[in-house]
N, C-alpha and C positions, 0 to 999 in steps of 0.2 A: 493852612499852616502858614504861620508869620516866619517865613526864612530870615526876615533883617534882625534875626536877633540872636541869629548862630554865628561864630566866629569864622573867618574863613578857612581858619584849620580845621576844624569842626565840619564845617562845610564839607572838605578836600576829605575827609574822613569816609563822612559817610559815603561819597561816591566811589573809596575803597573798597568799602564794607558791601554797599550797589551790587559792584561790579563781581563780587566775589560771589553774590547770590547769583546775579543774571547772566554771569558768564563775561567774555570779550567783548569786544563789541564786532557787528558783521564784518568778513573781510581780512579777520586778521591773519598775517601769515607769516612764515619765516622772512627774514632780513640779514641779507649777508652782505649789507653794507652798511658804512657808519653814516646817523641821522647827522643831521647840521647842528652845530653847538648853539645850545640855549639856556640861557640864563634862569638860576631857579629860584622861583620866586619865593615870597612869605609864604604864601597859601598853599605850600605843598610840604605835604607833613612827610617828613625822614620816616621812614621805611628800615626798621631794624629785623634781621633775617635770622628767626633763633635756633631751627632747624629745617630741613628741606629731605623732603622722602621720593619717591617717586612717583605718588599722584597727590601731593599736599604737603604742604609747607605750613610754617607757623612763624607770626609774626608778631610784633607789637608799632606803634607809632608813635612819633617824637617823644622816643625814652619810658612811654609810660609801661604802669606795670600790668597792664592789663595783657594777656596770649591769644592770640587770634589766628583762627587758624582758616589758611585757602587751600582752594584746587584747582590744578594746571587746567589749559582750558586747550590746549593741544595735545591729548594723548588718546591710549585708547581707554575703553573703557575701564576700571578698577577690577582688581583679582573677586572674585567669586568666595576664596576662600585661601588662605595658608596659615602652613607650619613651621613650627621650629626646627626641625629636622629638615628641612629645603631653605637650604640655607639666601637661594637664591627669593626666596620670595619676603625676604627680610628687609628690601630696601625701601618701603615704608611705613618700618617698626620703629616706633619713639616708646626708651626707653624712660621712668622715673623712679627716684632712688630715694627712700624717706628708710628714717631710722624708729625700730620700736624695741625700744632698749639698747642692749650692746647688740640688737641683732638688725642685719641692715637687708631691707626687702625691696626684689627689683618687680619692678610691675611694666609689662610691654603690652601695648596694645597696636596691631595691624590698621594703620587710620585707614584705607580705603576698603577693607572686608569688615572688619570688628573683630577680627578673632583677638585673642587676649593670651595671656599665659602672668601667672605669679609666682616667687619663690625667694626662699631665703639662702642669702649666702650663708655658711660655715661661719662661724666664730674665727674673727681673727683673719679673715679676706677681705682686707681696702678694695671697693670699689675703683675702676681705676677710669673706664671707658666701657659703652657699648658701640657694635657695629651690627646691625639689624638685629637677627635674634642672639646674636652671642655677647654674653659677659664677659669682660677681662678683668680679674681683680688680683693685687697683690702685687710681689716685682718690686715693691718700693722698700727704702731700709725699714729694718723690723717686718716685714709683710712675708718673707718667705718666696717662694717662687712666685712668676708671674704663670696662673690660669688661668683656662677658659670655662665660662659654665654657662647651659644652657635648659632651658624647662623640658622638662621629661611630655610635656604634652600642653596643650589648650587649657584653660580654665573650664570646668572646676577644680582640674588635678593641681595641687601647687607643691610639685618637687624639681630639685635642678639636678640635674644629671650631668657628668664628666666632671666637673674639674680637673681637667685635663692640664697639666705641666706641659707649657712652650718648651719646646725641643732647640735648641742651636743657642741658648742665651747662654753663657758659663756661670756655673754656681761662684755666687758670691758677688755677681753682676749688683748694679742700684738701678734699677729701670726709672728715668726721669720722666719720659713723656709714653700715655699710651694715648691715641684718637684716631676718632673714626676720619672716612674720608668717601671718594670716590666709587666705592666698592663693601657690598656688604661681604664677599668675600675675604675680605682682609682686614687689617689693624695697621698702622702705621703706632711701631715702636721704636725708642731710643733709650739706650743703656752706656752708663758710664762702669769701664773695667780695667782694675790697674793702669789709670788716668786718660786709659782712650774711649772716646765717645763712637758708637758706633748706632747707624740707625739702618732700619727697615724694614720689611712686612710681617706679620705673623700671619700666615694660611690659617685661616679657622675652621678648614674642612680636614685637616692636617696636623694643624697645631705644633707647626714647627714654625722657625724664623730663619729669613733669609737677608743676610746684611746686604744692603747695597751704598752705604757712603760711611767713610770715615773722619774721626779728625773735624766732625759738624761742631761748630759755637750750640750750646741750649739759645742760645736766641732766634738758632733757623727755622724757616719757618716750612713743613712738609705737608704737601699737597700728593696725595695719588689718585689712578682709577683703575681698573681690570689690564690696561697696560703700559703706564708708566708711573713711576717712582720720580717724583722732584723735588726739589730743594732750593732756597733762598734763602743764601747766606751775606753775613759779611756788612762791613759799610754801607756798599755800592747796589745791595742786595744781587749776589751775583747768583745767574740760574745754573740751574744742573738737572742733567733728568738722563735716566737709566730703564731699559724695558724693563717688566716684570717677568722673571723666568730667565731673566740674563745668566748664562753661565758664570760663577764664582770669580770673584776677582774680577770681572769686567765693571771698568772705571765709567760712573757717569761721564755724560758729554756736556761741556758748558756750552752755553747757551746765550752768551753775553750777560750784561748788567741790567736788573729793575730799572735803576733810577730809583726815584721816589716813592716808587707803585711797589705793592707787597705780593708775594703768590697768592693766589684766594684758592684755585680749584686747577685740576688737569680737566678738559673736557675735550675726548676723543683722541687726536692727537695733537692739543694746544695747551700748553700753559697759561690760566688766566690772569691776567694782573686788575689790580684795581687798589682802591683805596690808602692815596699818596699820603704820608707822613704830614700833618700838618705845618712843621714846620720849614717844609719843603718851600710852601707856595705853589705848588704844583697844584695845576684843575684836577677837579673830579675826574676819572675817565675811565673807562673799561680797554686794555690795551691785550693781543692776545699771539703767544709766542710759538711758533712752531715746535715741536719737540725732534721733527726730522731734521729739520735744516738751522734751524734757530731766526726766521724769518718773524719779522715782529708786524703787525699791524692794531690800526684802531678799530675796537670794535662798536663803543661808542664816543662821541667826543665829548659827550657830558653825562654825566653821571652822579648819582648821589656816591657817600664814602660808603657804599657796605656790599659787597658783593661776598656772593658762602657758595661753597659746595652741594651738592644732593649725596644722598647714599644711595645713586644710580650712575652715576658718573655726569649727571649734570651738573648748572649752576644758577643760581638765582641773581639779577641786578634790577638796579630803577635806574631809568634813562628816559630822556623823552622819544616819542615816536614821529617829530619832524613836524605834527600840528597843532602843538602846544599841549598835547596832553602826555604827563609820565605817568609811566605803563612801567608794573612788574614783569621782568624779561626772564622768559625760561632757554636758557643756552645751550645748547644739543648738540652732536657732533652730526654733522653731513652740508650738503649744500656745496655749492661749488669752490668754497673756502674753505671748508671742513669745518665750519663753525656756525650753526645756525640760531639766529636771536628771533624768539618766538616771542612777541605781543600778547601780555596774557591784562590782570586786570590795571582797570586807570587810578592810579594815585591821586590825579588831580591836575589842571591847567596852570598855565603861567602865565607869568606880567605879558611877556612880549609876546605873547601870542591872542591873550586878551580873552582869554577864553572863563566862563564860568563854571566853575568846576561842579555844579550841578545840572547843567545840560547836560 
């Protein structure tokens, strides 16, 4: 094969694509300190992160339109089998939503089992968000209440079952924001009512909602997982973050200010920051914030702009690993910081390290 005639993005591609077949490479292991900052070269193609489950993510590369999709290469093996009805085994379900006629059809499929499920919304249910096997549609003006609906079973059967009415939202509310997050247990919602904005979780085993912050801009940005609720808001992006299950009225706790850096994910018990406003001037960087104390550290010092959430309570980044090669990073609560950066596959090498990115 004549390599001198592939580009070096092309290159840095395929030993994506490699790695994603062959695994990590030997050796790899958690990292609960930050690599040395390095410069990112040409030849290492941006890494855009479109959703992230709990044994497989999906991606694309410098912008294109193609989906690609990997698997963590530190976990345990993939479920055997699940249901819509365990709702817990929903955290690597990707939902797709296509229209055939006025009738709008959700189709889920389990990426690490294959189980699958189909079915159609009701006439007149705006899709709005999924969080592993649950639908949330409606909520918005003209939509009617915000529900939940979910497949009566696996495929072949394709019917949805409950539509269930959120409980604690007040009739007449305009639900602005529903999305998933940290947790297939939950929804992260926000509703504007008689001019106050109020946000917080909807239980989808429950189907009730639980406010935890008032008085939020729609421009904050909300991050959660199985136990905490956060928020960045404001200019200065200023943090805030409240347990989940907090008794009524208990005010989140701030947290100081982003900076530049935006919330991306809660993981464990850390607020993750990343991907600085470009007009900042601020590097790349993965920065990562206590939600006990509000203690800030770096988690990497260079980093591409795109770090996302999992529907497990993880999070996905690209950073380099200190030998010139950047490595997709799976971010996991434990370790002696409480934040552990797992080395999964190689994006590709850099100038300053001199590496060729198909060694």
């Amino acid at each position: 094969m004549n390599h001198s005639r592939r580009s070096p993005k092309a290159l840095a591609a395929l030993v994506l694509t490699a790695a994603a077949i062959l695994g990590a490479a030997p050796g790899a292991s958690a990292d609960d300190h930050p690599v040395p900052a390095v410069r990112v070269a040409a030849d290492v193609p941006s890494v855009a992160y479109l959703w992230a489950g709990s044994h497989t993510f999906d991606f694309s590369l410098d912008g294109g339109a193609t989906t690609q999709a990997g698997f963590y290469q530190n976990i345990e093996p993939p479920l055997s089998s699940a249901k819509p009805s365990d709702l817990s085994s929903g955290a690597d379900v990707r939902s797709t939503v296509t229209a055939q006629g006025d009738v709008t059809i959700v189709s889920q499929v389990h990426r690490s089992s294959g189980d699958a499920t189909r079915f159609a919304l009701p006439k007149g249910q705006t899709f709005r968000a999924a969080s592993g096997w649950s639908v949330l549609a409606g909520g918005n003006s003209g939509g009617g209440q915000l529900r939940v609906w979910r497949a009566s079973a696996l495929l072949p059967v394709e019917n949805a079952i409950g539509g269930r009415v959120v409980a604690g939202i007040p009739s007449g509310a305009t639900v602005y924001l529903v999305r998933p997050g940290g947790s297939v247990r939950y929804a992260a919602v926000a509703y504007r009512y008689q001019g106050v904005a109020t946000a917080g979780l909807v239980d989808l085993a429950t189907y009730s909602f639980t406010p935890y912050a008032t008085g939020l801009p729609t421009s904050a940005q909300i991050r959660y997982n199985d136990q905490w609720f956060a928020t960045d808001e404001g200019p200065n992006h200023t943090l805030s973050a409240v347990r989940v299950g907090s008794a009524p009225g208990t005010q989140p706790t701030a947290l100081g200010d982003a900076g530049p850096y935006r919330l991306r994910a809660v993981v464990g018990d850390h607020l993750v920051l990343g991907d600085p406003e470009p007009a900042s001037g601020a590097p790349a960087r993965v920065d990562a914030v206590s939600a006990l104390d509000g203690s800030r550290r770096t988690v990497f010092d260079a980093a591409q702009s795109e770090v996302t959430f999992a529907q497990d309570g993880a999070a996905l980044a690209t950073a380099p690993d200190g030998t010139g090669l950047w490595r997709v990073y799976h971010l996991l609560p434990g370790g002696d910081s409480g934040l552990q950066a797992w080395p999964s596959w190689i994006v590709g090498g850099t100038e300053a390290a001199g590496v060729d990115p198909m060694r």
